[in-house]
TORSE-217689 format. One record per residue (C-alpha): residue in three letters; x, y, z. Coordinates in steps of 0.25 Angstrom, whole numbers, plus 2048, in hexadecimal, padded with zeros to 3 digits. Layout:
N
AlaXYZ ...
END
This chain:
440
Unk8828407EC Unk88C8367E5 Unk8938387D9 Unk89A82D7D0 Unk8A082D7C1 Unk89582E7B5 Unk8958277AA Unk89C8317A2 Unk8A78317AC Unk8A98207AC Unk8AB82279C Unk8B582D79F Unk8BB8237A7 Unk8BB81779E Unk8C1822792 Unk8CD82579B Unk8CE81679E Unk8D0813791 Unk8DA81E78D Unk8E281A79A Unk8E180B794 Unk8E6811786 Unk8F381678E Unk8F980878D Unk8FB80B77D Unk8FD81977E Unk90282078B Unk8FB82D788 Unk8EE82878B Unk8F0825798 Unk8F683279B Unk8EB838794 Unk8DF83079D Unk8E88347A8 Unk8E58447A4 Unk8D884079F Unk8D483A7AE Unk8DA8447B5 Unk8D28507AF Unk8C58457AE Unk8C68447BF Unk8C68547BD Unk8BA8567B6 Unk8B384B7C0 Unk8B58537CA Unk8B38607C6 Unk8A585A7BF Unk8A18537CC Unk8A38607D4 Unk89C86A7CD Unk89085E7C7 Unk88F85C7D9 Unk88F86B7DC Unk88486F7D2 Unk87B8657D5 Unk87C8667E4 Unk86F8687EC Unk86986B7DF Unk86585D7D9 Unk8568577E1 Unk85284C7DE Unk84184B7E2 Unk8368407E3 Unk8268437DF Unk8228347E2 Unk8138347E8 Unk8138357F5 Unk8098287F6 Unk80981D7EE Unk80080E7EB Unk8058027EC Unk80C7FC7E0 Unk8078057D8 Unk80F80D7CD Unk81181D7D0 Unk8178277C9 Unk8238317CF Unk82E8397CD Unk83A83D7D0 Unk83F84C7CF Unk84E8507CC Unk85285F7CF Unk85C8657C9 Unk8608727CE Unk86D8727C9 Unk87387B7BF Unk87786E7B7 Unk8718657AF Unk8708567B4 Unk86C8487B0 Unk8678407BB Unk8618327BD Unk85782F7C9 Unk85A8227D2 Unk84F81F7DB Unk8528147E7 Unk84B8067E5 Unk8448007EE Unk83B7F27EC Unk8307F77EF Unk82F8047E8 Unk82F8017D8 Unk83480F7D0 Unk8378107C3 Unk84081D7BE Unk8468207B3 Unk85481C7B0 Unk8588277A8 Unk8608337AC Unk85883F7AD Unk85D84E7A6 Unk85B8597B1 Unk85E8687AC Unk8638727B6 Unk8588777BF Unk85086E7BA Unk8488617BE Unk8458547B9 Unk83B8487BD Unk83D83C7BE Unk82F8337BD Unk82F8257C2 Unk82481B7C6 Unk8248147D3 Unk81E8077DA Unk81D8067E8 Unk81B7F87ED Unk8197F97FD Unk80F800804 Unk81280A80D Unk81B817812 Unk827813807 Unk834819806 Unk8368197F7 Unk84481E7F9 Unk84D8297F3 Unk85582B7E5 Unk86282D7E0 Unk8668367D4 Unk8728357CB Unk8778427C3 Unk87F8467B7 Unk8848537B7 Unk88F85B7B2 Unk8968557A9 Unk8908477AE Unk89C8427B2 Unk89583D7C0 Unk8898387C5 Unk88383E7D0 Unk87A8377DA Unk87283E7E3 Unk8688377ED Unk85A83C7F0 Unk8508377FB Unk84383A7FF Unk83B83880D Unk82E838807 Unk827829807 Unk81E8237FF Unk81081E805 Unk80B8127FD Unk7FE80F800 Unk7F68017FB Unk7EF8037ED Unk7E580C7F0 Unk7E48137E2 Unk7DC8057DF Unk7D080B7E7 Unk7CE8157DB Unk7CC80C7D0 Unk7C97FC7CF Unk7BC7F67D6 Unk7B97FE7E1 Unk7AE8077DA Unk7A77FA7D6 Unk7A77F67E4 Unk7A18047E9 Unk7978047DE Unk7937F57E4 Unk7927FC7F0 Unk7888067ED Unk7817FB7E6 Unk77F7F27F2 Unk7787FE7FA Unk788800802 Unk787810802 Unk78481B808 Unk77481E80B Unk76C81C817 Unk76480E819 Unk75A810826 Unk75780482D Unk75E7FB837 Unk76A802837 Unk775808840 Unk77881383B Unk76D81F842 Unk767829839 Unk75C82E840 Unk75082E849 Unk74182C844 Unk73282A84C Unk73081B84E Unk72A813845 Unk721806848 Unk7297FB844 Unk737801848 Unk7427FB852 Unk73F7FE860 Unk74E7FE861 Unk75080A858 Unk749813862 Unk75181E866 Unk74B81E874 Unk75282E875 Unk74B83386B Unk73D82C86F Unk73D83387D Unk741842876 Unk73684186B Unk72C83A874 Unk72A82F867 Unk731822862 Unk73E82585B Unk74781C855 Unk75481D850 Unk75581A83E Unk76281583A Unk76881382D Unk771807829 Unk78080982C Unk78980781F Unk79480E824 Unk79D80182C Unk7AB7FF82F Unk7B57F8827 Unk7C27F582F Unk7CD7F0826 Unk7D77E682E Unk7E47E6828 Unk7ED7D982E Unk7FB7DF82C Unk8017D4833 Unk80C7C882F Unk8017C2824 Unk8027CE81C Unk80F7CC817 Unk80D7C280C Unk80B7C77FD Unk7FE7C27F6 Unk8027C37E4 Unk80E7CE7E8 Unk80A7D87F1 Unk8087D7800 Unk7FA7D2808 Unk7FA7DF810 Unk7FA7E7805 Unk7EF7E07FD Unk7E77E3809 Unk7E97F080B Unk7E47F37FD Unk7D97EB7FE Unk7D57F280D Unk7D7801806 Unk7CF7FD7FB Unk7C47F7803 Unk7C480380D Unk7C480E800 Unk7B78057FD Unk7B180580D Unk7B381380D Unk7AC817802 Unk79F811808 Unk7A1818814 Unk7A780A81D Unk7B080E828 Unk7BC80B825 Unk7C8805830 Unk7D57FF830 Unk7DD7F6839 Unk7EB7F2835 Unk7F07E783F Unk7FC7DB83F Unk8007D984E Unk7FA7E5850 Unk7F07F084D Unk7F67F9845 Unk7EF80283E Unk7E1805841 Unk7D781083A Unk7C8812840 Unk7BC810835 Unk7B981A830 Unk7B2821821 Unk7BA82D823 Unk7BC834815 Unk7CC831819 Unk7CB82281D Unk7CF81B812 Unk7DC825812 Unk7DD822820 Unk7DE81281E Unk7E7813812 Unk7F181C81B Unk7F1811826 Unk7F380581D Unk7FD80A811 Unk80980681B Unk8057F9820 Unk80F7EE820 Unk80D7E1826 Unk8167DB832 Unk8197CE835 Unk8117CC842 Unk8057C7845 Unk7F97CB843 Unk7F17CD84F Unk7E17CC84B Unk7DC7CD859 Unk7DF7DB85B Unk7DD7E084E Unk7CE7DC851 Unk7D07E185E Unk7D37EE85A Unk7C77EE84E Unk7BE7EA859 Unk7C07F5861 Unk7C5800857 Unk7BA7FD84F Unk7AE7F4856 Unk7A37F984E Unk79F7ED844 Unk7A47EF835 Unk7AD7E782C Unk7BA7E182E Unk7C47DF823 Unk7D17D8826 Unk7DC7D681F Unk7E47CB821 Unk7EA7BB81D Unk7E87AF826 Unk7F47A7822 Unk7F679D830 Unk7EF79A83B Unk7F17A2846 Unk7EF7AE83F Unk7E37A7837 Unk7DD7A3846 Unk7DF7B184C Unk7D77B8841 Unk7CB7AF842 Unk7CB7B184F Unk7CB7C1850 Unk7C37C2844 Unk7B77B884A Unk7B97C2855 Unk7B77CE84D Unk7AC7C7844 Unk7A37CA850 Unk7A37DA84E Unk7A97DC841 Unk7A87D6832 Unk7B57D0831 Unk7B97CF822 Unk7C67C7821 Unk7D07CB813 Unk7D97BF80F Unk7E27BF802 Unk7E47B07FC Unk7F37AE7F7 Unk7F17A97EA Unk8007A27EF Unk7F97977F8 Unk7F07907F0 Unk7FB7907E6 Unk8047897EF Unk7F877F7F5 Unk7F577B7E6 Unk8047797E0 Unk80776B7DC Unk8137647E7 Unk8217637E0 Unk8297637ED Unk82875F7FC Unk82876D7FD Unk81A7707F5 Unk8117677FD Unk81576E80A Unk81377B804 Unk8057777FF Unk80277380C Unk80477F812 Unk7FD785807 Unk7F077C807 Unk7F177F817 Unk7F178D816 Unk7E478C80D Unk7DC783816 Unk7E078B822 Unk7DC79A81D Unk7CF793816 Unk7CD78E825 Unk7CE79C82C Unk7C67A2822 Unk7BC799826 Unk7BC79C834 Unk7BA7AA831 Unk7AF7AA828 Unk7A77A3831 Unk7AB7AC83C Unk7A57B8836 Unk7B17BD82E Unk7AE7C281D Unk7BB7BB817 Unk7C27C280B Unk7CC7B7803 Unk7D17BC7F6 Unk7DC7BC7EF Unk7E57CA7EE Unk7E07CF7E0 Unk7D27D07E4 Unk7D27D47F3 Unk7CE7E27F0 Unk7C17DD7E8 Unk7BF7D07F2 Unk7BE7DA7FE Unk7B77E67F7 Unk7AD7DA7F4 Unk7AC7D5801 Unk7AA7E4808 Unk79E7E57FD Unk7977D9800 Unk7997DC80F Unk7927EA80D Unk7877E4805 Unk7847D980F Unk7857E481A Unk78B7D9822 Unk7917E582B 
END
């Protein structure tokens, strides 16, 4: 607790300034600011002393703040001052700042009766993902005879999780792109023929596939039977997240990663809810999160719990054992949606490589966000020896990634190349036409 002069006390102060200042025309004023001080250091102390005693282990400060939260996205909270004092006090919250929390409270100084409480709303913007530490909060005090300010310091362990904008998969397009679903025939019923999925057995039929004899069965009913199968709907959808040095750049404000978080949770809400298998592998040097397909009534809670924390580092991706690890983790055929930037040529000339390998047993779709920044710079005018290098480099950058896109088009991989504002739709879109092609 720390304690300094109020207001109140300061213009006390400057009053016994003045009369001490009058004392050069008339000496009694002095003598009577020096009484006046003497009995105001009095009073001070003896205000101080008994505001402090009252309000000691009495006064709590709490926090109801949700104990998740969306990405930049405005919430509601409160603060709860307890008084259980047998004074009345005025008081004023002072939360801590932070750059990448945004709070909004009130600035006037609350009335709190004895044995009483009062809240404090505010509204709150968290701007990072993950487990943040929103911090604590100070409060200032007036009681007695508010002669001084009381400030008391409150903190709370409790850490807020920030997930990417999942209250987006509630509202906005995704009903339209599961009513497309059901038009194009991509739901749940069964659909007999060449299949591989196995329903049931049946007597053989002249005209049927010798190689759906089951040979077993044959020798225990003493007649041809077969095997009936229905056509399998249910595949796997891995979601590769590149968390590696690339990730770092902003695309219109916000970061890569983060834009490809969203557009993975939403896509894997939509996957879900036509009963796709649904995985994730989270890599940059390294594998570092893994989560095995699945259409568990829990997995999209599970793929949101992995990726709300992810922060990219500045290393190198290494794509050759992502696709290892999808390989054997997950080997059965389904499709592959990676999330990542080809920015230079080494890395650019890595990816192809992997991803032609994993084009022979997966559908490899590849997500690239276009920054609206480069063709800016490879279309402004040249005013200085500066700009034409600078436009080089832009134009280069262009030819290069047109280049590698190429090469992975024509080695069997589904590209994705939009820019930020609609890569939800773009992918959505993509993941539709897939299912009704039935390339898997």
């Amino acid at each position: 607790m720390l304690a300094y002069p109020s207001p109140r006390t300061a213009t006390g102060a400057l009053v016994l300034l003045g009369l001490a200042a009058a004392g050069y025309f008339a000496p009694v004023c002095f003598d009577l600011a020096i009484l006046l001080a003497i009995a105001g250091l009095v009073v001070l102390f003896i205000d101080l002393s008994l505001t402090v005693r009252a309000l000691r282990k009495k006064l709590i400060l709490e926090r109801d703040f949700p104990a998740a939260d969306t990405v930049a996205r405005p919430r509601r909270g409160r603060y709860i001052i307890r008084n259980d004092s047998a004074i009345a006090i005025r008081c004023r919250v002072y939360p801590d700042t932070d750059p990448d929390l945004e709070l909004d409270c009130p600035v006037k100084w609350q009335r709190v009766r004895s044995r009483s409480q009062q809240d404090v709303p505010v509204r709150f913007q968290v701007n990072v993902r993950g487990e943040v530490d929103i911090g604590g909060a100070g409060l200032r005090v007036l009681a007695g005879i508010g002669l001084w300010v009381l400030q008391y310091r409150f903190d709370w362990p409790e850490k807020l999780r920030v997930y990417p904008l999942i209250e987006e998969l509630t509202r906005g397009d995704l009903f339209a792109h599961r009513r497309r679903l059901w038009g194009i025939g991509q739901h749940q019923s069964k659909k007999f023929g060449r299949g591989t999925e196995f329903d049931s057995l049946r007597e053989y039929n002249p005209g049927d596939e010798f190689r759906s004899v089951n040979w077993k069965a044959t020798a225990r009913a003493g007649r041809p039977i077969i095997n009936q199968y229905q056509v399998e709907q249910s595949r796997d959808l891995m979601l590769l997240l590149d968390c590696g040095r690339l990730m770092h750049t902003e695309i219109e404000g916000r970061p890569r990663l983060d834009r490809y978080l969203d557009a993975a949770v939403h896509l894997a809400y939509l996957a879900l809810s036509q009963k796709d298998r649904v995985g994730l592998i989270a890599f940059d040097s390294e594998v570092t999160r893994f989560i095995a397909p699945s259409r568990s009534p829990r997995q999209l809670d599970n793929v949101i719990d992995a990726v709300f924390d992810l922060k990219p580092r500045f290393t190198e991706s290494d794509y050759a054992q992502a696709v290892t690890t999808l390989k054997a983790r997950s080997p059965k055929r389904g499709l592959v949606i990676l999330f990542t930037d080809l920015v230079d040529s080494v890395s650019s000339k890595r990816a192809v490589a992997n991803l032609s390998r994993l084009a022979r047993t997966h559908l490899p779709v590849i997500v690239i966000l276009d920054d609206p920044a480069v063709p800016e710079l490879a279309t402004a005018p040249v005013t200085h020896h500066a700009d034409a290098y600078i436009k080089g480099a832009a134009e280069q950058f262009i030819s290069e990634k047109k280049r590698t896109l190429t090469q992975l088009r024509t080695r069997g991989c589904i590209i994705v190349n939009t820019a930020a504002e609609k890569l939800n739709a773009s992918l959505v879109n993509e993941y539709l036409s897939i299912k009704a092609r039935n390339l898997l």
